[in-house]
C-alpha positions in Angstrom: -8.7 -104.7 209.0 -7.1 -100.9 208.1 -5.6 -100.0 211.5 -7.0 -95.8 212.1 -3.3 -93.7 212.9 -2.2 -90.4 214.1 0.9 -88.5 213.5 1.6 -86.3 216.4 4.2 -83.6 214.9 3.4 -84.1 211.5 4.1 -81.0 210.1 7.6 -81.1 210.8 10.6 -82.8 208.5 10.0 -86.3 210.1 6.5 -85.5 210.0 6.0 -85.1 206.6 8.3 -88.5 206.0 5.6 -89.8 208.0 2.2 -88.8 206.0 4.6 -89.7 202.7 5.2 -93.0 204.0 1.2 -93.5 205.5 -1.0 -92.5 203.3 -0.7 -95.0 201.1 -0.1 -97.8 203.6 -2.4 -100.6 203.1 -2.9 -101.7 206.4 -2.5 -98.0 208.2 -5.0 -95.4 207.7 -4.4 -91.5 208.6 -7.2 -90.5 210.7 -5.3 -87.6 213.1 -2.3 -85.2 212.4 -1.5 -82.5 215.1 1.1 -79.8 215.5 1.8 -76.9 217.7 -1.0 -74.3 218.9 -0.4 -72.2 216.2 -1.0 -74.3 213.1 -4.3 -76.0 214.8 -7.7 -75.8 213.2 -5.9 -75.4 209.6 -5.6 -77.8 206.7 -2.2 -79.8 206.8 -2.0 -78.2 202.8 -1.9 -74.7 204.9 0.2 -75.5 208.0 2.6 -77.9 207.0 5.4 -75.9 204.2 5.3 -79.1 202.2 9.5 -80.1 201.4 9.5 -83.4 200.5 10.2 -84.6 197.0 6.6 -85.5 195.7 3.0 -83.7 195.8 1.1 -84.0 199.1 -1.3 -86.5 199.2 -4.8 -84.8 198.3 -6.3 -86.5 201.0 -4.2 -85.9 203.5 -3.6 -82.1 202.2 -7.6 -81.6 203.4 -7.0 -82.9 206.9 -7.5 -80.6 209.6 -4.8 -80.1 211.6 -5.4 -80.6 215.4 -3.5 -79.4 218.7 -1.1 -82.4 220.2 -3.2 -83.7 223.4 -4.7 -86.9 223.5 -8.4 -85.1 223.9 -8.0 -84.0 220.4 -7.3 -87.4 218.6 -10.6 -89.5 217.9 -10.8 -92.3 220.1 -11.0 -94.7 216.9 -7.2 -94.0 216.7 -4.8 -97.5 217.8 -1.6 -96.4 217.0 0.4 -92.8 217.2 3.6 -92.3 214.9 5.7 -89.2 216.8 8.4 -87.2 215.2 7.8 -84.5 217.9 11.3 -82.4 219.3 12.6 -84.5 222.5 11.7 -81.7 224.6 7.8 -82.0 223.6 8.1 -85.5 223.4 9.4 -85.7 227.2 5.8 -84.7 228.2 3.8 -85.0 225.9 4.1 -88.9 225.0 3.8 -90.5 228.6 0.5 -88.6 228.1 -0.7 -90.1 225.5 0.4 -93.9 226.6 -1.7 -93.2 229.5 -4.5 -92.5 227.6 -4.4 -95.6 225.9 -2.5 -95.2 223.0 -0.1 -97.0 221.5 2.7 -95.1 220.5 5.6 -95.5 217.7 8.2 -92.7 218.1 10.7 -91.2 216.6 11.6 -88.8 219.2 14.7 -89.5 221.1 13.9 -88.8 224.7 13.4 -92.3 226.9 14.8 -94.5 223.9 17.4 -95.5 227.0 14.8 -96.5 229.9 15.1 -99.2 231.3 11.4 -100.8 230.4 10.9 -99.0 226.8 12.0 -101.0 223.7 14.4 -99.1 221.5 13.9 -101.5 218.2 14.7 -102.0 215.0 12.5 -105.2 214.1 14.8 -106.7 211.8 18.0 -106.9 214.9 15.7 -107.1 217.7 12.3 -107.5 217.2 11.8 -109.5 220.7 12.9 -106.6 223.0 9.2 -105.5 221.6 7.8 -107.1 224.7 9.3 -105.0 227.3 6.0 -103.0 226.5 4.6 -106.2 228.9 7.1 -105.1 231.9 6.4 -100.7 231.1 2.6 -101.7 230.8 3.0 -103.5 234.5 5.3 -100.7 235.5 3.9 -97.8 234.5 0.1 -98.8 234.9 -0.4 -98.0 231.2 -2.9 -99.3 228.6 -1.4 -97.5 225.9 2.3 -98.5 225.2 5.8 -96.7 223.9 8.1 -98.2 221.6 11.3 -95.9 219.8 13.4 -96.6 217.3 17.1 -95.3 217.3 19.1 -92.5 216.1 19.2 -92.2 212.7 23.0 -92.8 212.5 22.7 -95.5 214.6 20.0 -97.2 212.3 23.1 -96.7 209.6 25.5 -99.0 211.1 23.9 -101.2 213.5 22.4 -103.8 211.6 25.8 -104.7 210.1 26.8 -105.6 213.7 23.9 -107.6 214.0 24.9 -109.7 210.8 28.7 -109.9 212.3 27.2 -110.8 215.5 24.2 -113.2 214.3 27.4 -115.3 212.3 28.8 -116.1 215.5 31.9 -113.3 215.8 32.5 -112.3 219.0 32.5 -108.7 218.6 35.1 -106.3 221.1 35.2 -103.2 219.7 33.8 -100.9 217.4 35.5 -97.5 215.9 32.8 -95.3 213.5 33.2 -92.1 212.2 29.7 -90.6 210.9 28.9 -88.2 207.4 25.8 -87.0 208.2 23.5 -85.2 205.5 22.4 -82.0 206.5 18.3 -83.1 206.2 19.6 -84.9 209.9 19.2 -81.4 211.5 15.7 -80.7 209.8 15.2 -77.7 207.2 16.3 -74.5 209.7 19.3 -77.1 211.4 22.5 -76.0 209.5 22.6 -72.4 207.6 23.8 -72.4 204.0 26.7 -70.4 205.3 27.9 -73.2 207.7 27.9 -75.8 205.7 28.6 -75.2 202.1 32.3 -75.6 201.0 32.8 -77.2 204.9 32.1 -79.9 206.7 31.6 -79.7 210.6 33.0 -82.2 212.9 30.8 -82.2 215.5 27.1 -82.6 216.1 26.0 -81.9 219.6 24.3 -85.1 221.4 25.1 -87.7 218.4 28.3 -89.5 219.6 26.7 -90.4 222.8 23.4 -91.6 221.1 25.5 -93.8 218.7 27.6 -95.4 222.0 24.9 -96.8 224.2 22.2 -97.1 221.4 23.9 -99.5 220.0 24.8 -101.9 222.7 21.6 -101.7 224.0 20.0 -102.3 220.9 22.5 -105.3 220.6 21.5 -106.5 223.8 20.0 -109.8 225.0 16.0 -109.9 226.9 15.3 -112.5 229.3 11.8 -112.0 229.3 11.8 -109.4 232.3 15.2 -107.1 232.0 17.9 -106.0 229.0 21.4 -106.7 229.3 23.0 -104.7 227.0 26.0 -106.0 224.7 29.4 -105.2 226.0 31.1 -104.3 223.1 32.9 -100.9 223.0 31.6 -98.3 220.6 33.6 -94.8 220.4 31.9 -92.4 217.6 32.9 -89.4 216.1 29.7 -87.6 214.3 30.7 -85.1 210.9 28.1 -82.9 209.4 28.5 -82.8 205.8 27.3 -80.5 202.8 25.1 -84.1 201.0 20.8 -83.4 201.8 20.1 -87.4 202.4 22.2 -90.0 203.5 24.2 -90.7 206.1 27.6 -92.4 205.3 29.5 -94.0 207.7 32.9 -95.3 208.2 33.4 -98.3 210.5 36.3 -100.1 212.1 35.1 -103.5 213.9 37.7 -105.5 215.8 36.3 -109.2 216.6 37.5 -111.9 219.5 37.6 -114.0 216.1 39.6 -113.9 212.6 37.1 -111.6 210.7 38.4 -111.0 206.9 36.3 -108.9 204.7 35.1 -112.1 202.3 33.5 -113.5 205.8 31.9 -110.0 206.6 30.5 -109.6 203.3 29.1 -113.6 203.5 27.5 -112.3 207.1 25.9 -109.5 205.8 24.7 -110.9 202.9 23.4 -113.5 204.7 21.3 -111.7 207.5 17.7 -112.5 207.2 15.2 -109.6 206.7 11.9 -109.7 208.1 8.1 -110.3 206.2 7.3 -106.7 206.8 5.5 -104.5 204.7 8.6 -101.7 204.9 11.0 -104.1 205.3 13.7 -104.4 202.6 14.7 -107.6 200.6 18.1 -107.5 201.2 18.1 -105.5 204.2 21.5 -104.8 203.5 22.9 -104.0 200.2 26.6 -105.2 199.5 28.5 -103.6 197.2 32.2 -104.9 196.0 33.4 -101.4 194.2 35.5 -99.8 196.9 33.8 -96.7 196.4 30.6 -97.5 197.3 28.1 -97.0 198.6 28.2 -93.3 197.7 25.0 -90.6 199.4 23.5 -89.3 196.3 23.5 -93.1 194.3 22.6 -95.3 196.9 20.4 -93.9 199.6 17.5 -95.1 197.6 18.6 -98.5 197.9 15.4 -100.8 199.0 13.0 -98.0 198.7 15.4 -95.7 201.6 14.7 -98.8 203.6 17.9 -101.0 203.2 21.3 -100.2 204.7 24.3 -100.4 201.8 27.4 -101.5 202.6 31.2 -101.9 200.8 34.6 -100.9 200.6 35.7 -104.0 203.2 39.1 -104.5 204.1 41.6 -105.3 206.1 42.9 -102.7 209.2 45.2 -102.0 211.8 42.4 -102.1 213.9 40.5 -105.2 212.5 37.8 -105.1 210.0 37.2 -101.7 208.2 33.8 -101.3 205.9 31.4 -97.8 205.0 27.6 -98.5 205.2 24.9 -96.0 204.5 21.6 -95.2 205.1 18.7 -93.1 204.1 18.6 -90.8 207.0 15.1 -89.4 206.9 13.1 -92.7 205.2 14.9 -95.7 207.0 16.7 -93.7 209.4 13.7 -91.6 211.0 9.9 -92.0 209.7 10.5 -95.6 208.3 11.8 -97.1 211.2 8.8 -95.9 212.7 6.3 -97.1 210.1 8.2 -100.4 210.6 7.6 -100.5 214.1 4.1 -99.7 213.8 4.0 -102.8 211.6 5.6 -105.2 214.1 3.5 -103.8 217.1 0.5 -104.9 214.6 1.9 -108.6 213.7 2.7 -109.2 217.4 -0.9 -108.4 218.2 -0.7 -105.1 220.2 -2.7 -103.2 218.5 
């Protein structure tokens, strides 16, 4: 049975990842896109200014584009993919839970409460029910899940592979090149960022600290514990459109040599998803790779790459890198949508 699907935001960057992604998804069908006051009651061909790198679906590019409240999606719709700004998200999504959607979002506001999931299925796909304790909480019958920041997507499931082979891990040290397509179309002028690179990115180092350890963290069936390892980030924007490309230092209670990281990466299990990657990560031996512009399209934008292991000062040193806007942003939230259908809560 096709599963009916909304896409609240979807005339944005994230937004358009999303109707890319959906339109042809056999088990999701598009039934609802909505967007801000302003571009309601026109076709998405009219109110989204199409930027991604293939034609508009001609179906979709027909759809009428309707305001983002819950009295304006049909009530046929299950399941609600968000890429709204935090700021609209904040209100607007608790609304929609308690109308009885369920809700996939991209968005980052409330992806640290207590009682909402923050997943990426192939890491953590049993923190999914948490949605049990926010449903009994919150007096919902709708439901909220979020994936992460797109920089954390990057480097976090290599952790999970180090982790999942039994190292013990203490600390982690990453350093973040993030393509500009992070900060959507208007984010970084021309002027900024050609011939530069900016070493700061307001918000991101904090998102990638406790992200991850929660995300890493264990579910007893009624709370989160989140990991205790230490994660200090420093977040670069850089003049690349997609990818982000990180540089990470990991320093293990055990021995951990680059031929056993590569082994655990290699290793870690990927999960029978329709979006999910086979490898979900990509090892590479060359030093020099993964690189943005060769290997961001590794796994369809939906694995993570990873190479250039060796030895550190500070323990284990590898880059990995991830397509920002596919596996980094709209994916992980297709891919969540497809997990909250196999686990039956749709």
């Amino acid at each position: 049975m096709t599963v009916q699907v909304g896409i609240l935001g979807a005339t944005g960057a994230v937004g358009q990842r999303l109707v890319q992604l959906l339109a042809p998804h056999a088990d999701f069908e598009l039934a609802a896109l909505t967007a801000s006051s302003a571009s309601a009651g026109e076709l998405y061909r009219d109110a989204a200014k199409w930027r991604v790198d293939a034609p508009i679906p001609e179906h979709v590019a027909e759809m009428t584009v309707t305001e983002t409240d819950p009295e304006a999606v049909p009530d046929d719709v299950d399941l609600v993919f968000s890429s709204l700004p935090s700021s609209v998200g904040a209100e607007v999504e608790p609304a929609f839970c308690e109308a009885g959607y369920v809700l996939s979002s991209n968005s980052s506001n409330a992806r640290m409460a207590a009682d909402v999931p923050l997943v990426i299925p192939e890491v953590n796909a049993d923190h999914l029910d948490l949605l049990e304790v926010q449903r009994d909480e919150r007096g919902w019958d709708g439901a909220m899940v979020k994936n992460p920041n797109c920089s954390t997507i990057t480097f976090v499931p290599t952790l999970a592979a180090l982790a999942d082979a039994g190292y013990d891990l203490e600390r982690v040290h990453v350093a973040t090149l993030q393509a500009v397509s992070g900060a959507g179309y208007d984010g970084v002028s021309s002027m900024e960022i050609i011939d530069n690179a900016i070493p700061h990115i307001g918000g991101e180092e904090e998102k990638l600290e406790t992200e991850s350890r929660k995300l890493l963290g264990e579910f007893d069936g009624s709370s989160l514990t989140e990991h205790e390892v230490g994660v200090s980030a420093s977040c670069n924007r850089i003049p690349t459109i997609d990818g982000h490309l990180e540089n990470v230092w990991v320093e293990a209670a055990e021995e951990l040599t680059p031929a056993d990281a590569k082994a655990a990466m290699e290793a870690y299990p990927s999960l029978d998803l329709p979006s999910s990657p086979e490898p979900l990560i990509h090892v590479f031996d060359k030093p020099d790779r993964p690189q943005p512009r060769l290997d961001r399209t590794v796994g369809g934008g939906m694995a993570v790459a990873a190479g250039g292991f060796q030895e550190s000062t500070f323990g284990l040193q590898y880059n990995c890198l991830a397509h920002n806007t596919i596996r980094g942003a709209a994916g992980a939230s297709v891919l969540n949508g497809e997990l909250l259908l196999s686990e039956g809560y749709l």
